[in-house]
C-alpha positions as CSV (number, residue, x, y, z in Angstrom):
1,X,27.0,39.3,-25.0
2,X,24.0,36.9,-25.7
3,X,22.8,35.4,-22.4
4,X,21.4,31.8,-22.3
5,X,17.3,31.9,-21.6
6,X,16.2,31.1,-18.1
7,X,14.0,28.0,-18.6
8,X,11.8,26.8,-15.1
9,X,10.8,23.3,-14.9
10,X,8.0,22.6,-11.9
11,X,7.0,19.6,-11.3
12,X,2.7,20.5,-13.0
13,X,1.5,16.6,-12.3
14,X,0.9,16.8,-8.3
15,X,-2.3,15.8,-8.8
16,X,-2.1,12.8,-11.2
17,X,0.8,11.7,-8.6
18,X,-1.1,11.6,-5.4
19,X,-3.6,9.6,-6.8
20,X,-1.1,7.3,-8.2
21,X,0.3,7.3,-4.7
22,X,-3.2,6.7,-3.4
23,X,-4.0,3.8,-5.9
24,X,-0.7,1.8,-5.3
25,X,-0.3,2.4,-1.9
26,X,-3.6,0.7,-1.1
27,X,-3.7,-1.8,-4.0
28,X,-0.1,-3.0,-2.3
29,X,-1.3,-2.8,1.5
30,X,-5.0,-4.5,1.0
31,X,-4.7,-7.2,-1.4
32,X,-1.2,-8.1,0.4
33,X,-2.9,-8.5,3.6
34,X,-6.0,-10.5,2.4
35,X,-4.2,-13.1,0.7
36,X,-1.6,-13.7,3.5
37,X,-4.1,-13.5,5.9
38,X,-5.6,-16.3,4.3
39,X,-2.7,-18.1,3.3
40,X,-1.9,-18.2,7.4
41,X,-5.1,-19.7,7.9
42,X,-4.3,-22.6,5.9
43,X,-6.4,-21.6,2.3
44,X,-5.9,-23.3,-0.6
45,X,-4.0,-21.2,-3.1
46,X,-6.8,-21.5,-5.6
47,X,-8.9,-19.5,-2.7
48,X,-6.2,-17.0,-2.0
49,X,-5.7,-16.6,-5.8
50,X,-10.0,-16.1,-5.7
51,X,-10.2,-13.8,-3.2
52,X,-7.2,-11.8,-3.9
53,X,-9.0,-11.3,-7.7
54,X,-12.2,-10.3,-6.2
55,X,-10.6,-7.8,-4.2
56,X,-8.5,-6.4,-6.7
57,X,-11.7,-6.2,-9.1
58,X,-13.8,-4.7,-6.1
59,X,-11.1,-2.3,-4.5
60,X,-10.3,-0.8,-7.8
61,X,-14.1,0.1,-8.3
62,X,-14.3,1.5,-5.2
63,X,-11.2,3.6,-5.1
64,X,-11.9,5.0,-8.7
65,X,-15.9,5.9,-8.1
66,X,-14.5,7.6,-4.4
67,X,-11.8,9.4,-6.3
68,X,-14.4,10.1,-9.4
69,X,-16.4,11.9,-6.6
70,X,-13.9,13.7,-4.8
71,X,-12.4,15.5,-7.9
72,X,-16.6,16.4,-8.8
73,X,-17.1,17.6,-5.5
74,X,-13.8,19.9,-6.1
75,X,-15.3,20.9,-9.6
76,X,-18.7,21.7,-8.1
77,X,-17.2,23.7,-5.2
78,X,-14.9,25.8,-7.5
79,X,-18.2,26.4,-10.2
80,X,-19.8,27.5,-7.0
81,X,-17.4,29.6,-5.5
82,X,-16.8,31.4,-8.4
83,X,-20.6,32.5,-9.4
84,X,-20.5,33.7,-6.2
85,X,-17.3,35.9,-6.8
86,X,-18.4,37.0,-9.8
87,X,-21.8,38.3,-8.3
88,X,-20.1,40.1,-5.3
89,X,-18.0,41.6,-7.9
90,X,-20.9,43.1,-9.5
91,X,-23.2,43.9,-6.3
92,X,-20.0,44.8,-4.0
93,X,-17.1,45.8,-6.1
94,X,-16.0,48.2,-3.5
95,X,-15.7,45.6,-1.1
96,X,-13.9,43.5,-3.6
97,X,-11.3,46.2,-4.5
98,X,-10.8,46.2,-0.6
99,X,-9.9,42.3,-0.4
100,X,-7.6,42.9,-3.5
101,X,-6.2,46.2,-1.7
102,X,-5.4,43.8,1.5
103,X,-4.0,40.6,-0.4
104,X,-0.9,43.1,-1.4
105,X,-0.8,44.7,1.6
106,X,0.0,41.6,3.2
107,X,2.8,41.2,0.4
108,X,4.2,44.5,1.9
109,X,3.4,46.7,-1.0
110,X,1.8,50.5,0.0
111,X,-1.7,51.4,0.4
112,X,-1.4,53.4,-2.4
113,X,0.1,50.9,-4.5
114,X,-1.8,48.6,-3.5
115,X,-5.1,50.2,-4.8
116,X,-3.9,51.6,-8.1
117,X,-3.3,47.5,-8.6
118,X,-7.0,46.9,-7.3
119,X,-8.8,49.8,-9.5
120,X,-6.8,48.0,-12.6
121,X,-7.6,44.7,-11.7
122,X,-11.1,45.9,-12.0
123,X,-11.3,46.7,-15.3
124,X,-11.1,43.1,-16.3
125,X,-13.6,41.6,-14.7
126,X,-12.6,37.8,-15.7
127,X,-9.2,38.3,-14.5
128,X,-10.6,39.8,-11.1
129,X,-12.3,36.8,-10.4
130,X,-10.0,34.6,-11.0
131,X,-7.8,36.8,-8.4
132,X,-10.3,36.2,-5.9
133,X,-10.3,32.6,-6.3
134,X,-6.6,32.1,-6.3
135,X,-5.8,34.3,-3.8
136,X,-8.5,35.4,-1.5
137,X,-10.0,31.6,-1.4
138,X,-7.3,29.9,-2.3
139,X,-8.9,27.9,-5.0
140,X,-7.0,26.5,-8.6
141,X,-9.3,25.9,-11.2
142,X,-9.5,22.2,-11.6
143,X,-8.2,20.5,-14.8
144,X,-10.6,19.3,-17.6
145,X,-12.1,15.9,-17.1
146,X,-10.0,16.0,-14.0
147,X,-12.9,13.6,-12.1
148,X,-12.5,10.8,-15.1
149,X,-8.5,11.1,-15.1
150,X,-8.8,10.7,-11.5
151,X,-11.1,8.0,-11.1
152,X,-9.0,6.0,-14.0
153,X,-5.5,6.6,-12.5
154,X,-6.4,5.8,-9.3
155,X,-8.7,2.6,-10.6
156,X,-5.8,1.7,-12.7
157,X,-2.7,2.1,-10.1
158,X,-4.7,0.1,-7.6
159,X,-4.7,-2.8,-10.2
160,X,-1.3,-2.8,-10.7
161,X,-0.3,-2.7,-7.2
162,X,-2.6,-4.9,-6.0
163,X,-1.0,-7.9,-9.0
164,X,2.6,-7.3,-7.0
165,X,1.7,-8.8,-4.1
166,X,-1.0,-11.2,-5.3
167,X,1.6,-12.5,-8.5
168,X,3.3,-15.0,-6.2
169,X,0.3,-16.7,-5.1
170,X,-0.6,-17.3,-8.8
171,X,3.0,-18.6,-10.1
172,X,4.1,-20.3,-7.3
173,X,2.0,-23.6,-5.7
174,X,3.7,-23.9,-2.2
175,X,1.5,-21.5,-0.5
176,X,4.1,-20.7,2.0
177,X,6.9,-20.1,-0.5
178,X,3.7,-17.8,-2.2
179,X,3.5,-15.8,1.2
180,X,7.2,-15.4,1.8
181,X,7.6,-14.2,-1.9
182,X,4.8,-11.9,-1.4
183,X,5.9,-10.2,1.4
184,X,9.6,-9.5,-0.5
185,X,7.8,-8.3,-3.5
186,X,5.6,-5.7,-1.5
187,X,8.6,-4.2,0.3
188,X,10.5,-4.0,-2.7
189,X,7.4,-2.6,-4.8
190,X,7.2,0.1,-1.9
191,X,10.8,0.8,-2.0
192,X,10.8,1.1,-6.0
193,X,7.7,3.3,-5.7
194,X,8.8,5.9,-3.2
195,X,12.4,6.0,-4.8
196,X,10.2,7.0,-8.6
197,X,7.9,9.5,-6.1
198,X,10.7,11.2,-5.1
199,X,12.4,11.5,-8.2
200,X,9.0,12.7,-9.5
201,X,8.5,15.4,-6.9
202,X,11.7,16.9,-6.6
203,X,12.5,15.2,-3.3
204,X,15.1,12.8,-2.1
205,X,14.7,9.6,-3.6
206,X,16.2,7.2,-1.3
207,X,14.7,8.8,1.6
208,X,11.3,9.0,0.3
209,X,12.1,5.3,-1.2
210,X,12.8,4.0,2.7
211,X,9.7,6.8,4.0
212,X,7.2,4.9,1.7
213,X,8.5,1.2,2.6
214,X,7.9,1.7,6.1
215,X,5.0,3.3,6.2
216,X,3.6,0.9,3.2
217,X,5.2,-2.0,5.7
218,X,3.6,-1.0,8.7
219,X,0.3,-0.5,7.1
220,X,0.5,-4.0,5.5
221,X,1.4,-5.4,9.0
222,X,-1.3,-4.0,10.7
223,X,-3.9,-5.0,7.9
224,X,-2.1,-8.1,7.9
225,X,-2.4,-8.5,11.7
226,X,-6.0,-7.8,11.4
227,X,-7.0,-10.3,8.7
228,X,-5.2,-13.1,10.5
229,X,-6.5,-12.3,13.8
230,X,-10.2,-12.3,11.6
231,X,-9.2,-15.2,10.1
């Protein structure tokens, strides 16, 4: 009897999703909070509208050169890392064969089982490494121009989230109508983005929808407190 194929499906874009999450969860929170911070102090719209533009602009820079660096830094520690493994692999391989012997013992599996997988594992010496660095340091090789990708989705999700809460300020004249609008649109742009997070990552969506709106909320209050009481 023919059976039907067992087909997985992970979730493979955590990465590209926390810095989506990083990007829009600050390009809501900071924008939001300098424009009604200076809408409660009376600004002109035309100043709220300036500033807000300037931080955008600035913010986005900043968030995609910090997340440019981060995802180096992770390249340059895994390209380290791993000519390291590879040397010990050459200068220590008994040792090595040990470390592989004690990753499956800690899986259960016998000593002797355990080693017959270690002496094999040696004969390929790529594959051995990249044991080592999966499973001994706990290291996944990083994705290709994974520091660009980064620095671009994190740039470009800052953007948009920082337009939500600066739109109204730009449509609408009454500044006060602008501020009230603006914080609606922020709460509902969190709620929206936690529910697509959670459908994303495999988790509930309206919990992780409400999660994200209050946590994007109180963040926004605070930085929202702290502007005014700036301002």
């Amino acid at each position: 009897m023919p059976q039907t194929p067992h087909i997985e499906r992970h979730f493979r874009a955590s990465d590209t999703i926390r810095d989506i999450i990083i990007g829009m969860s600050d390009g809501l929170t900071v924008p939001f909070a300098l424009a009604a911070g200076l809408s409660s102090a009376n600004a002109a719209t035309v100043v709220v509208v300036t500033a807000g533009l300037a931080e955008i602009a600035a913010g986005s820079v900043s968030m995609g050169l910090g997340g440019y660096l981060a995802a180096r830094n992770d390249e340059d520690y895994y390209a380290s890392e791993r000519r390291r493994e590879e040397r010990e692999t050459i200068d220590m391989p008994q040792a090595e064969k040990q470390e592989v012997k004690a990753v499956f013992l800690s899986y259960g599996l016998t000593d002797e089982h355990s080693r017959q997988i270690a002496d094999a594992l040696a004969t390929r010496p790529q594959a051995w490494v990249d044991f080592m660095m999966r499973f001994e340091l706990g290291l996944d090789k990083p994705q290709p121009r994974r520091a660009l990708i980064s620095a671009v989705t994190i740039a470009g999700s800052y953007i948009v989230g920082g337009f939500i809460p600066l739109s109204p300020y730009i449509l609408l004249s009454e500044i006060q109508t602008a501020q009230i609008a603006s914080v609606v649109a922020t709460l509902m742009a969190l709620l929206i983005f936690g529910g697509i997070k959670g459908r994303l990552t495999g988790t509930y969506p309206l919990r992780s929808a409400l999660q994200t709106m209050l946590v994007g909320g109180i963040a926004a209050f605070v930085a929202f407190a702290i502007a005014k009481l700036v301002s």
